[in-house]
C-alpha positions in Angstrom: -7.2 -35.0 -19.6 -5.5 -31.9 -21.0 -4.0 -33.7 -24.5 -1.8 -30.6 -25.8 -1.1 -27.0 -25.5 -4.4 -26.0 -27.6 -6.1 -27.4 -25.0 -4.2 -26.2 -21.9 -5.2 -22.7 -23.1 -8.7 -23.8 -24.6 -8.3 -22.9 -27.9 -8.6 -25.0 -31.1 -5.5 -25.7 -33.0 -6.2 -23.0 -36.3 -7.3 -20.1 -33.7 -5.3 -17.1 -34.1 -2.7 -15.6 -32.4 -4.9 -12.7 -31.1 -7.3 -15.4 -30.1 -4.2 -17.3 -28.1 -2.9 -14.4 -26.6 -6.9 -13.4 -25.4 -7.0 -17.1 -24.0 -3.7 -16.4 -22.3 -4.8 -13.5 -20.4 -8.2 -15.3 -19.3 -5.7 -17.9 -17.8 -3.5 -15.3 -16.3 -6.0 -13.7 -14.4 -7.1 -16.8 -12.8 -3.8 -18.9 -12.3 -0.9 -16.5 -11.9 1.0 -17.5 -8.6 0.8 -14.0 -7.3 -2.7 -14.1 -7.2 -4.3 -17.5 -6.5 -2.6 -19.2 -3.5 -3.1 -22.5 -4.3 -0.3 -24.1 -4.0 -0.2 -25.8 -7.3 -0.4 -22.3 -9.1 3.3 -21.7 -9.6 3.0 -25.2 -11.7 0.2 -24.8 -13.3 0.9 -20.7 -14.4 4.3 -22.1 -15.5 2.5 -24.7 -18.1 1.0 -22.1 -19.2 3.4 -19.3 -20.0 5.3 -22.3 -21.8 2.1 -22.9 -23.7 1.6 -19.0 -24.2 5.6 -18.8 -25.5 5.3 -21.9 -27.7 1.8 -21.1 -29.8 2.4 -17.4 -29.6 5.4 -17.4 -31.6 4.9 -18.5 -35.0 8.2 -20.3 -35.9 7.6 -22.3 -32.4 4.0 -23.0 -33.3 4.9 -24.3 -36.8 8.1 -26.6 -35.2 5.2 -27.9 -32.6 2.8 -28.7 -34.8 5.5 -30.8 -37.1 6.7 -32.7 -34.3 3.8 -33.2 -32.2 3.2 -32.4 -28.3 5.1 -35.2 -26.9 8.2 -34.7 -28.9 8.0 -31.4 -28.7 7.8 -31.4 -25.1 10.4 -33.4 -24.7 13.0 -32.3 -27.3 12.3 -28.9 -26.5 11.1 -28.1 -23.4 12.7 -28.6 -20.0 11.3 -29.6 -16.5 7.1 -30.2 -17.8 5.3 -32.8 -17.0 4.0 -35.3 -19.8 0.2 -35.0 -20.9 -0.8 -38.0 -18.2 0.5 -36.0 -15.5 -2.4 -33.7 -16.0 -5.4 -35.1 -15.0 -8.6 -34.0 -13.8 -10.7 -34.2 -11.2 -14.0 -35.7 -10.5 -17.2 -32.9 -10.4 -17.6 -33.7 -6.6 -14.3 -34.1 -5.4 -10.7 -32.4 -5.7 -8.9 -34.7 -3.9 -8.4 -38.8 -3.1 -8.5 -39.0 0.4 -7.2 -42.1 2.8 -8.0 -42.9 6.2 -5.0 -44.1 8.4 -4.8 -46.5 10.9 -4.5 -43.8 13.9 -7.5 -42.4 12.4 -5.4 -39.0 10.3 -7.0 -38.2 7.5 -4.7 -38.1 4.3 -5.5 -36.1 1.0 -3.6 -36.1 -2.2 -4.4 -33.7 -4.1 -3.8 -34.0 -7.7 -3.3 -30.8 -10.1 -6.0 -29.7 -11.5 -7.5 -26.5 -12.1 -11.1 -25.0 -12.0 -13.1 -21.8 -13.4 -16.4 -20.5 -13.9 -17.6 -23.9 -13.8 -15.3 -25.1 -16.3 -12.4 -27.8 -15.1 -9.1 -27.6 -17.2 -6.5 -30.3 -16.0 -3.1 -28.5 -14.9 0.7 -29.2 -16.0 1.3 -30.3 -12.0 2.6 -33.1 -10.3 0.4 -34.6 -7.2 0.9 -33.0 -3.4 0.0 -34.8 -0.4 -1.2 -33.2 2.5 -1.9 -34.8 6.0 -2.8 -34.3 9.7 -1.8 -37.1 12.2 -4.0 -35.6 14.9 -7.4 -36.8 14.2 -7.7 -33.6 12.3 -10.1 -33.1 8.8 -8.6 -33.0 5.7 -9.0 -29.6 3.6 -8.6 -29.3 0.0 -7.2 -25.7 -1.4 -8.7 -24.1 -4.6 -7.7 -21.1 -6.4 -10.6 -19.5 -7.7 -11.5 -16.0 -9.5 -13.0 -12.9 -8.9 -12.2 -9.6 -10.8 -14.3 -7.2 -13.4 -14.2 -8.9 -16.4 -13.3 -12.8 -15.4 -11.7 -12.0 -12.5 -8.7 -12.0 -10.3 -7.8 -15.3 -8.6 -8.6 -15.8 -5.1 -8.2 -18.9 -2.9 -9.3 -20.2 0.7 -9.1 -23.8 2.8 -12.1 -25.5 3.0 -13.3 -28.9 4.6 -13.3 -32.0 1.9 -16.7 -32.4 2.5 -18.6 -32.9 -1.1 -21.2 -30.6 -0.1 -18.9 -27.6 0.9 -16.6 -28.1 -2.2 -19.6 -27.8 -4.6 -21.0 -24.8 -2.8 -17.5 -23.2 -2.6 -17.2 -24.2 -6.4 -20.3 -22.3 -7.2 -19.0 -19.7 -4.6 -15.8 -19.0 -6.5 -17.5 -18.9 -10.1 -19.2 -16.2 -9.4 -17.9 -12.6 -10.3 -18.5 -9.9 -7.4 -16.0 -7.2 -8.1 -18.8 -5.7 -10.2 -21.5 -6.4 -7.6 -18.9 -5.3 -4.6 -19.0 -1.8 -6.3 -22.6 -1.5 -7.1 -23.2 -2.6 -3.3 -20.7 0.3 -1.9 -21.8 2.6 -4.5 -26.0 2.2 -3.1 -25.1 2.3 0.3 -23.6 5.3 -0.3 -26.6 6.7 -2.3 -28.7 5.5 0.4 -27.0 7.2 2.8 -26.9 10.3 1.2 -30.8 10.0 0.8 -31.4 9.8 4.6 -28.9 13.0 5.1 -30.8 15.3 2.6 -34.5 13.7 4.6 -32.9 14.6 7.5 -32.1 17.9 6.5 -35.1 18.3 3.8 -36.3 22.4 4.4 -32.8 23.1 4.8 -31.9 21.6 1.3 -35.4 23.5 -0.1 -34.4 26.4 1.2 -30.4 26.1 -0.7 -32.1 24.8 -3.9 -34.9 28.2 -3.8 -31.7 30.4 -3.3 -29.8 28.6 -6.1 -33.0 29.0 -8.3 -33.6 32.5 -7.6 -29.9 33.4 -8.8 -30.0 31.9 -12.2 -27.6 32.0 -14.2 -25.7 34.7 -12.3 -22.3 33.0 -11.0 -21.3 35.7 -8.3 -25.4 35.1 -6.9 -25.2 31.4 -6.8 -21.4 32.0 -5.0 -23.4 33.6 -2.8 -25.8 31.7 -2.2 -23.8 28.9 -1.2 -21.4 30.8 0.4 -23.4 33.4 2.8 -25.3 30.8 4.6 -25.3 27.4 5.6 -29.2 27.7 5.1 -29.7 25.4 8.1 -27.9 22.1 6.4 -26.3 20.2 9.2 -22.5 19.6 8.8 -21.9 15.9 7.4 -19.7 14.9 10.8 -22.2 16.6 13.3 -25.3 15.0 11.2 -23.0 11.4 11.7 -22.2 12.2 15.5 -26.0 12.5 16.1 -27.3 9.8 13.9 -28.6 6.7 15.7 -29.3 3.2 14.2 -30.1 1.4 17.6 -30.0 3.5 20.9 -26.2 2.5 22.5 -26.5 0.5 25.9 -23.6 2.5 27.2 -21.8 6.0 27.2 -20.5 7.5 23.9 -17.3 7.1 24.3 -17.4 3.5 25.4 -19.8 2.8 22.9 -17.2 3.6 20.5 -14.5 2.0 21.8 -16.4 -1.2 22.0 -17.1 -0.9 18.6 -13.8 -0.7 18.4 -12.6 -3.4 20.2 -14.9 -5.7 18.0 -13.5 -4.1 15.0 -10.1 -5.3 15.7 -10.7 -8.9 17.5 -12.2 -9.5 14.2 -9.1 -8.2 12.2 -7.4 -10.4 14.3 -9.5 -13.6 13.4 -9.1 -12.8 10.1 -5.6 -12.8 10.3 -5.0 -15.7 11.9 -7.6 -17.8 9.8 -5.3 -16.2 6.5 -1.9 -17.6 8.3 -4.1 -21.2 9.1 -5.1 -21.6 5.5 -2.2 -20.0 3.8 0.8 -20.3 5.8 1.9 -16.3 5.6 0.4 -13.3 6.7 1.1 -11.2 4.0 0.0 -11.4 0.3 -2.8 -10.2 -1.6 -6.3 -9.8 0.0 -8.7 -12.3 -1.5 -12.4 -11.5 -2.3 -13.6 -13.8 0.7 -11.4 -11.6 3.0 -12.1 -8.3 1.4 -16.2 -9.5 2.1 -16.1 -10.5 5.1 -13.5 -7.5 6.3 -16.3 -5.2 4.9 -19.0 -6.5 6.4 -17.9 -5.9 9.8 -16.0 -2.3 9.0 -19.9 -1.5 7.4 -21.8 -3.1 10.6 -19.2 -1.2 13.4 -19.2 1.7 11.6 -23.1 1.9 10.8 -24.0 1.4 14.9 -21.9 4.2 15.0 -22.4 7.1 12.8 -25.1 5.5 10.1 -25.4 4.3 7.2 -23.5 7.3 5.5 -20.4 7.0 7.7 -20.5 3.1 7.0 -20.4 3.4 3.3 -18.1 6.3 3.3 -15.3 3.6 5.1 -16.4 1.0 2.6 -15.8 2.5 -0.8 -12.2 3.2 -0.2 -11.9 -0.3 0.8 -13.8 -2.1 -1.9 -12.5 -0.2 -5.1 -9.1 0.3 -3.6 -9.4 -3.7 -3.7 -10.8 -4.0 -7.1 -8.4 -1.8 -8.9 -4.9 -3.1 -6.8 -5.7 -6.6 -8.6 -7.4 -5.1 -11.4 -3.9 -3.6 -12.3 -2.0 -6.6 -11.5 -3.4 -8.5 -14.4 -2.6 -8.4 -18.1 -4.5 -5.7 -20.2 -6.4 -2.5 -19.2 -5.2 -1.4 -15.6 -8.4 1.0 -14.0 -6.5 4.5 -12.9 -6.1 4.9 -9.1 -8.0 8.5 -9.8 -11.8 6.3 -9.1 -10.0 5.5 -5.4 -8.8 9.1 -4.8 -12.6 10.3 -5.5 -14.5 7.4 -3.5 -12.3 8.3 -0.8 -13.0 12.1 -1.0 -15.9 11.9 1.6 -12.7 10.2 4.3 -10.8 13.5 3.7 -14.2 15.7 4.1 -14.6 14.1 7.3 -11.0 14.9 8.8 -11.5 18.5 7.4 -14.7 18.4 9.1 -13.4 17.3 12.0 -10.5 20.3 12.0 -13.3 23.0 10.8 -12.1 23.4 7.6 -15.0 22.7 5.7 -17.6 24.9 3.6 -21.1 24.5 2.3 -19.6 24.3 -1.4 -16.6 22.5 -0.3 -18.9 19.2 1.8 -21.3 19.6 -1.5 -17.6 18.8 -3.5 -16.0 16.0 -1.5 -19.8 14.3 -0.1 -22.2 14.8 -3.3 -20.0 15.4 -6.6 -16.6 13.8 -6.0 -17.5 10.2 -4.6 -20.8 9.8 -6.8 -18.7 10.6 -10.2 -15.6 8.3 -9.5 -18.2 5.5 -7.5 -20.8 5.5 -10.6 -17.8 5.6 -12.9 -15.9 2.5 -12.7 -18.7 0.4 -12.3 -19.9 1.7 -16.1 -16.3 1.6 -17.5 -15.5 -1.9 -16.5 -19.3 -2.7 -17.9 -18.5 -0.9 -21.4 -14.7 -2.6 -21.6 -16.7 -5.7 -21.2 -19.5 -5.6 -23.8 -17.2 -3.7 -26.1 -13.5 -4.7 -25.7 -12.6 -0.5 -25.3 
């Protein structure tokens, strides 16, 4: 049971008040209401700004350590609930549940609140929840994600104990970071099958580039008198076969299509079944399973290059919109503007505005520099606090 405000931000009661506002920050990014939808999070981020207000000013601090928690809290503080109001739950089960006599099942769900494997009772009063249809009872959790210890995310799950322990481990675990290194291969790999398609045509630029030295106007020539065989990157994609399509091209694509969007349209009805609105934040569970089937629809397609040039416009646009909504160091939209250079070589391919130095820019330099680039920030901000 959470006993005071120390322990509602997890810190011991001589820590400092850097060391309070760090805690508060860690808390932020898992419990603020904008970004976990549990249902309990506008409570439990409202215990917690309280908390933050009361130990982070100094005067307050000194007045609540004189009078104590509960007098404190309740000469002092309006509308939060009392130390025994924030109880936690057991390791294998968020929620009491009650069978009723027409066979509903009925959960209360008491506030409580979990992270990286570490449960930390929350300033909430219980919820009930029920379905009088014969339905299953699902618990909600609010869980994290993000590149240092993440941005909440939250789903509906069965009550079973198995899937709540799997979904606990599930939700500890940090993927922004592995997200990025995922999008960032892919589109390595995928740039590695272009250059074996095109290998004596890539000799043949790289012996021209050689043979000009350091001379700039020779290498401008070089890359600008001949294509020296290199396929375009859209023709190369248009030609590139992964299985062989059972039907025609263009209703190949447009069943492709079609599966694209029925399953942008199961998505969004399984967001308004577990969370009551359509709009909101995308969660991680979304943003996976969202780039799973853009990657597969897209890689039958055009390849694995055309597949990861969809996804890394997807998953660091993701990372960095919560990224920024958090307290601390907000990642410059400038890493999304270069992953997504290869989407805007692709229209100019597509209207024949493209170059040999100009695909070399927006395919090769551009996407690898911002795509290798906030991966290594977020890991040096993390080791080294800069």
């Amino acid at each position: 049971m959470t006993e005071d405000f120390y322990d509602l931000l997890d810190v011991p009661p001589d820590a400092s008040q850097d060391e309070i506002k760090a805690a508060f920050r860690e808390q932020v990014r898992i419990y603020h209401p904008d970004l976990n939808d549990d249902e309990r999070a506008r409570a439990q981020f409202t215990a917690l700004k309280t908390a933050y207000d009361v130990l982070g000013d100094p005067v307050e601090r000194r007045a609540y350590d004189r009078l104590g928690h509960l007098d404190y809290v309740a000469k002092r503080t309006s509308g939060l609930p009392s130390p025994d109001k924030w109880s936690a739950p057991s390791d294998d089960a968020s929620a009491d549940e009650s069978e009723a006599d027409d066979g509903s099942t009925v959960t209360s769900e008491t506030g409580s609140w979990s992270a990286q494997g570490k449960t930390t009772s929350a300033a909430s009063g219980a919820t009930s929840k029920s379905t009088t249809d014969g339905g299953h009872a699902r618990t909600e959790t609010g869980t994290t994600w993000g590149p240092d210890d993440g941005t909440a995310r939250g789903s509906g799950a069965p009550s079973s104990g198995t899937v709540r322990r799997f979904l606990r481990w599930w939700h500890s675990l940090n993927l922004a970071g592995p997200l990025l290194w995922i999008g960032t291969a892919l589109y390595v790999f995928g740039l590695a099958q272009y250059g074996r398609e095109n290998a004596a045509a890539i000799e043949s630029l790289w012996h021209a580039v050689r043979t000009a030295g350091t001379d700039i106007d020779a290498i401008s020539g070089a890359l600008t008198s001949d294509t020296h065989g290199l396929d375009r990157v859209l023709t190369y994609m248009q030609h590139v076969e992964l299985v062989t399509p059972p039907v025609a091209g263009g209703l190949w694509l447009a069943m492709l299509s079609g599966t694209f969007v029925a399953i942008c349209g199961l998505l969004v009805g399984w967001r308004y079944r577990t969370r009551g609105e359509l709009l909101g934040p995308i969660t991680i569970d979304e943003t996976i399973v969202l780039a799973v089937a853009l990657g597969t629809v897209s890689a039958l397609y055009g390849g694995v290059l055309l597949a990861s040039a969809l996804l890394l416009p997807l998953l660091y646009g993701v990372v960095i919109y919560h990224s920024r909504r958090l307290p601390g160091w907000s990642p410059s939209y400038a890493y999304l503007l270069a992953v997504a250079a290869p989407v805007w070589g692709l229209l100019a391919g597509w209207l024949e505005l493209t170059t040999l130095p100009i695909e070399l820019l927006v395919f090769v330099v551009i996407p690898l520099v911002g795509a290798m680039g906030l991966p290594i920030r977020f890991a040096v901000r993390r080791r080294l606090g800069v």
